[in-house]
KOLKEFI-109828 format. One record per residue (C-alpha): x, y, z. Coordinates in Angstrom, 3 decimals, padded with zeros to 6 digits. Each point is the difference from the previous one (the first is absolute). Layout:
N
x,y,z
X,Y,Z
...
***
This chain:
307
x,y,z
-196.024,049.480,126.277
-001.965,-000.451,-002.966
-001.465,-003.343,-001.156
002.889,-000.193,-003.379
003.156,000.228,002.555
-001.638,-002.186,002.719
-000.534,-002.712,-002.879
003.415,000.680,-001.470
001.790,-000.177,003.441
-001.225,-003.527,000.829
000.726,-001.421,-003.432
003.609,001.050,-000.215
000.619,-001.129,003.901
-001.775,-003.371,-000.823
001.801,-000.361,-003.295
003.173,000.779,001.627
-000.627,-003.144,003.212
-001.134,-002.410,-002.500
003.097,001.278,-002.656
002.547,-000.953,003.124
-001.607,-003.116,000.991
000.427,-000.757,-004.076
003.538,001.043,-000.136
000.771,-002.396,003.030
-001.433,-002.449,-001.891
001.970,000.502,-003.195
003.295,000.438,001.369
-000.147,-003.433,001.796
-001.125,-001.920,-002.881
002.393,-002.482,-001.977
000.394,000.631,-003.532
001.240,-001.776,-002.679
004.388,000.331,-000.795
000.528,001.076,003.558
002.333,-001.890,002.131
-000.921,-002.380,002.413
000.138,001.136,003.623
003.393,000.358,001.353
001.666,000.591,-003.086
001.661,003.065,-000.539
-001.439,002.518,-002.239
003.020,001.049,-001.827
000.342,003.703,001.867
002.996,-000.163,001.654
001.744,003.314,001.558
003.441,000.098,001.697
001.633,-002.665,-000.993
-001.750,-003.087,001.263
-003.270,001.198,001.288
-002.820,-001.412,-001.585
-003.632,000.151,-000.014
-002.388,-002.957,000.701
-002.894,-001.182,-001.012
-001.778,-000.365,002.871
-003.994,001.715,001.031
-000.626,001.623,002.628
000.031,-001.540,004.013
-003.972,-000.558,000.176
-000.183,001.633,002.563
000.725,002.923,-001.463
-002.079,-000.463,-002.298
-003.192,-000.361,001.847
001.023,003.484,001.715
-000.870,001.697,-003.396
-003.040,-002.003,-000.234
-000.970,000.983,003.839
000.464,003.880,-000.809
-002.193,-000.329,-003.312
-002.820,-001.767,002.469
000.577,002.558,002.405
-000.388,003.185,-002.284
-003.172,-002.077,-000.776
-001.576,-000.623,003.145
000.916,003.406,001.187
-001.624,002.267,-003.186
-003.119,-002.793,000.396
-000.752,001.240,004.299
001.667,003.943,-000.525
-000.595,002.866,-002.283
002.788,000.126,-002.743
-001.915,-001.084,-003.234
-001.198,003.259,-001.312
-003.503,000.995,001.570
-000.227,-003.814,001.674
000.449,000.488,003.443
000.309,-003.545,000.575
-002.134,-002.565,001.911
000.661,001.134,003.363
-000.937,004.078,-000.779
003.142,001.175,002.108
000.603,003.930,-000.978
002.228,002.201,000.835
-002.267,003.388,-000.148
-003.249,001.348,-000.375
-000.154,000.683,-003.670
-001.929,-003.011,-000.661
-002.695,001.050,002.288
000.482,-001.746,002.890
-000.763,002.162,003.478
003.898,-001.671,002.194
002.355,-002.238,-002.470
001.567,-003.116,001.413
003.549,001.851,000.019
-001.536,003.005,001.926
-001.578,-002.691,002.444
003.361,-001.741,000.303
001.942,003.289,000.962
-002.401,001.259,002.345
000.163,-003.807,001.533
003.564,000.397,000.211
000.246,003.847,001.458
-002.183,-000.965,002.899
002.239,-002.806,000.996
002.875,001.959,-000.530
000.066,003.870,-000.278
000.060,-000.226,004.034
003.653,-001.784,-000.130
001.627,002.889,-002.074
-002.359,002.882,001.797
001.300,-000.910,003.187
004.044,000.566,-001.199
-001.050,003.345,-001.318
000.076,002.024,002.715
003.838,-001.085,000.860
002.587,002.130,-001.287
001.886,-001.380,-003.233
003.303,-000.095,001.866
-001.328,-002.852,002.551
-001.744,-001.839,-002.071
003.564,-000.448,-001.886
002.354,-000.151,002.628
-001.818,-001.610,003.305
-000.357,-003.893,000.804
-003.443,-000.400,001.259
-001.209,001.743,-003.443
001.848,-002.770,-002.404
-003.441,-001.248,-001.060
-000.597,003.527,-001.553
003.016,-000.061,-001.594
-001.060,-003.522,-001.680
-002.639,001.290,-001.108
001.891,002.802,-001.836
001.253,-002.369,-001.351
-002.249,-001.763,-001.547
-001.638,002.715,-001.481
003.366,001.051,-001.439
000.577,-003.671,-001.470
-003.410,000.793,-001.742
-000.252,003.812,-001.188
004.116,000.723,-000.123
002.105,-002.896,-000.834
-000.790,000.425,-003.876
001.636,002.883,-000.284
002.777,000.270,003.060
000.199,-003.682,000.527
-000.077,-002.619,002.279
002.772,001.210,002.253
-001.111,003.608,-000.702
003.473,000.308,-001.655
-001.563,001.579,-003.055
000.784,-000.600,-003.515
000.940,002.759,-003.031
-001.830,002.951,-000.026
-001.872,-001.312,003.626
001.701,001.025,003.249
001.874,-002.115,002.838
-002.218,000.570,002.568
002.707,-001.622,002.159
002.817,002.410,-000.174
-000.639,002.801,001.826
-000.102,002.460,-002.907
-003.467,001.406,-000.755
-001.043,002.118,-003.000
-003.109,001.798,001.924
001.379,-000.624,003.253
000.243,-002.669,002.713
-002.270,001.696,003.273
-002.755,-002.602,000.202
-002.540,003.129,-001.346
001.671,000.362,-002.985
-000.003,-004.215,-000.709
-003.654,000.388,000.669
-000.089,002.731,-002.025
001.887,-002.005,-002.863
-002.197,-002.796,000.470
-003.618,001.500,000.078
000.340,002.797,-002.363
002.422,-001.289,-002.033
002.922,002.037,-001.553
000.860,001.188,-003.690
003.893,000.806,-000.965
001.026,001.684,-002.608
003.642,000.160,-001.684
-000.560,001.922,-003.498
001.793,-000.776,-002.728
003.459,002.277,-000.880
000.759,-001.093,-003.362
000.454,003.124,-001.341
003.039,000.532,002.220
001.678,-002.154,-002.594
002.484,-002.442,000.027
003.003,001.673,001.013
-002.116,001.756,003.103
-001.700,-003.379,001.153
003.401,-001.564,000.018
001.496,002.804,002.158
-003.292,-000.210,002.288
000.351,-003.771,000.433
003.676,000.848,000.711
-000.705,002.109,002.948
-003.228,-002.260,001.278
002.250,-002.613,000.026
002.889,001.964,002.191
-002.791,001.190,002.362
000.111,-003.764,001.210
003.290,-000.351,000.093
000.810,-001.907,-002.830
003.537,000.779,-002.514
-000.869,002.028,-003.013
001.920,002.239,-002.336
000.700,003.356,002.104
-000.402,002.561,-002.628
-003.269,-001.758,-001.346
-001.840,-000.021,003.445
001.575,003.892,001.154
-002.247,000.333,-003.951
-002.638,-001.945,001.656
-000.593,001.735,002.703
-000.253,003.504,-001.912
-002.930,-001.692,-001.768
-001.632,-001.363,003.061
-000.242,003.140,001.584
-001.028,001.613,-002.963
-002.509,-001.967,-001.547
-002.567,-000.628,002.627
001.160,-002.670,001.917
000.695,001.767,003.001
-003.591,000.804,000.090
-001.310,-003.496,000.728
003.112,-001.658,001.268
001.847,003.227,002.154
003.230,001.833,-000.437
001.878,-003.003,001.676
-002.169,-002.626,-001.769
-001.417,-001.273,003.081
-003.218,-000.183,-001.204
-003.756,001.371,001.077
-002.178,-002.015,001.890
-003.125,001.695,-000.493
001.076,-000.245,-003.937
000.586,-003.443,000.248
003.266,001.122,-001.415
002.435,-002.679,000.852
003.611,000.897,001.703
002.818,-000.695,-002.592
002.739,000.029,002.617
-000.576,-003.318,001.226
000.791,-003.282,-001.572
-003.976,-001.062,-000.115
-001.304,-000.186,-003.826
-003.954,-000.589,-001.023
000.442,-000.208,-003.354
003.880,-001.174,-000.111
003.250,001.671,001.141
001.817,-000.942,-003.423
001.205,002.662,-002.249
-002.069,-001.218,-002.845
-002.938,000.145,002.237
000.353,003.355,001.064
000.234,001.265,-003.494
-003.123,-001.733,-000.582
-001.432,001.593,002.955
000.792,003.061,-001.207
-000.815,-000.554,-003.982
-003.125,-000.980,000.697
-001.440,001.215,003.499
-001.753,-002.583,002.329
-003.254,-000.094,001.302
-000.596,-002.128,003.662
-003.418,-000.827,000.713
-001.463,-001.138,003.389
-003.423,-000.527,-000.019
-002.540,000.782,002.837
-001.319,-002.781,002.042
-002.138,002.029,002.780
-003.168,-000.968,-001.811
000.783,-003.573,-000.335
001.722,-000.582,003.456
-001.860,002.509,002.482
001.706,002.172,002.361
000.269,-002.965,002.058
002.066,-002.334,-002.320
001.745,002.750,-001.125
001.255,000.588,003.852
001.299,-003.501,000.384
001.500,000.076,-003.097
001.801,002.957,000.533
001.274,-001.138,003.639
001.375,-002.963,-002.394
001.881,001.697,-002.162
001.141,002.200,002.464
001.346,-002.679,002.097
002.139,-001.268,-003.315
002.454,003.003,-000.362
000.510,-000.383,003.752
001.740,-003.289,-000.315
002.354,000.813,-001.363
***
């Protein structure tokens, strides 16, 4: 980083903890025509409710001033202002010259106490670490490393979200053996649905049409019978089968059941098939180890069969 950007970087973040503390200030002070406190202010919405003149609980207040004296405290002992690596040198790498940073330290400190816990579980088979009693610490610990790598994206309850799969239900894009999870989870997995605009309008509509009857659901006859002449004609069948069951190995989901990643609406389909969708997972062998990546997959695998 060059001497201009360093400079520049701890000006603006200074100028922006002394332009709260400022702004604090300002807002709370009593100026001249306002009305006293506990008279209304004149904004009044619904009928009858009105809005007070009152500050802030101090209490609240002094939480904004705590968080400015944190951010403080904390750029003064660790590296955040530009170049300054604050007063207590903690790094995170070796660029700066130094033979073992503090974070390396730290993380070997914390493998040697305990890389022997999860070694230990990985020489039992995925399917009794999930299922059997005496291994329910194992499965904790799945756990927790799902609560803190996986329950951005597929939630807390691993009961995903748009575009993020259920990881509850039984249905699985890439599979549901505990080597393809592990698969999923340390290589990661890419999917693909391209775009068919240029089907058209009329074509998209029959598509969605027949998509839609695949899982049972009442549509137009004639439309979906149109559908399905497209579907097999177009290149569907090539990812998603002559019965639209799906491919596995595609991550190609199955279109006969009533399970929907991206929504199961007819508007959403359309949109699925206007503009193509692309599913990322990313890998997490190099961050976890083969280790983690075993519990964790024991975890998940344990979900679907609770169901």
């Amino acid at each position: 980083m060059s001497e201009f950007w360093s400079i520049w970087i701890i000006v603006l973040t200074a100028a922006n903890i002394l332009g709260c503390f400022w702004l604090i200030r300002w807002t709370m002070k009593k100026r001249a025509g306002e009305s006293a406190q506990g008279d209304v202010t004149g904004h009044t919405w619904d009928g009858d409710l009105q809005e007070y003149n009152n500050p802030l609980p101090r209490w609240w207040l002094w939480l904004f001033y705590i968080t400015l004296v944190f951010a403080a405290v904390y750029l003064a002992l660790y590296p955040g202002l530009g170049k300054f690596q604050g007063f207590l040198g903690w790094s995170s790498g070796n660029t700066l010259g130094a033979v073992d940073s503090q974070y390396q330290a730290e993380m070997a400190k914390a493998a040697e106490k305990y890389d022997p816990i999860f070694q230990q579980y990985a020489a039992v088979a995925v399917t009794d670490l999930a299922a059997k009693p005496e291994y329910e610490e194992a499965r904790d610990m799945g756990k927790r490393l799902y609560l803190t790598y996986c329950m951005q994206c597929h939630g807390s309850d691993a009961g995903g979200a748009r575009g993020f799969p259920n990881l509850r239900d039984g249905e699985w894009l890439w599979g549901g053996a505990p080597e393809q999870i592990k698969v999923s989870i340390a290589a990661g997995r890419v999917g693909v649905m391209p775009p068919h605009a240029h089907l058209g309008d009329d074509k998209i509509d029959q598509v969605t049409a027949y998509v839609l009857s695949l899982s049972g659901r009442n549509v137009d006859a004639a439309k979906a019978e149109a559908g399905k002449d497209v579907f097999m004609t177009s290149g569907c069948i090539g990812c998603h089968g002559l019965d639209g069951t799906g491919n596995q190995m595609l991550g190609a989901p199955n279109l006969t059941d009533k399970v929907w990643l991206y929504g199961g609406s007819a508007g959403a389909i359309k949109e699925t098939l206007n503009k193509g969708r692309n599913g990322v997972m990313p890998p997490h062998s190099d961050l976890l180890g083969d280790e983690k990546v075993h519990l964790l997959t024991a975890y998940v695998y344990s979900l679907s069969k609770q169901q």
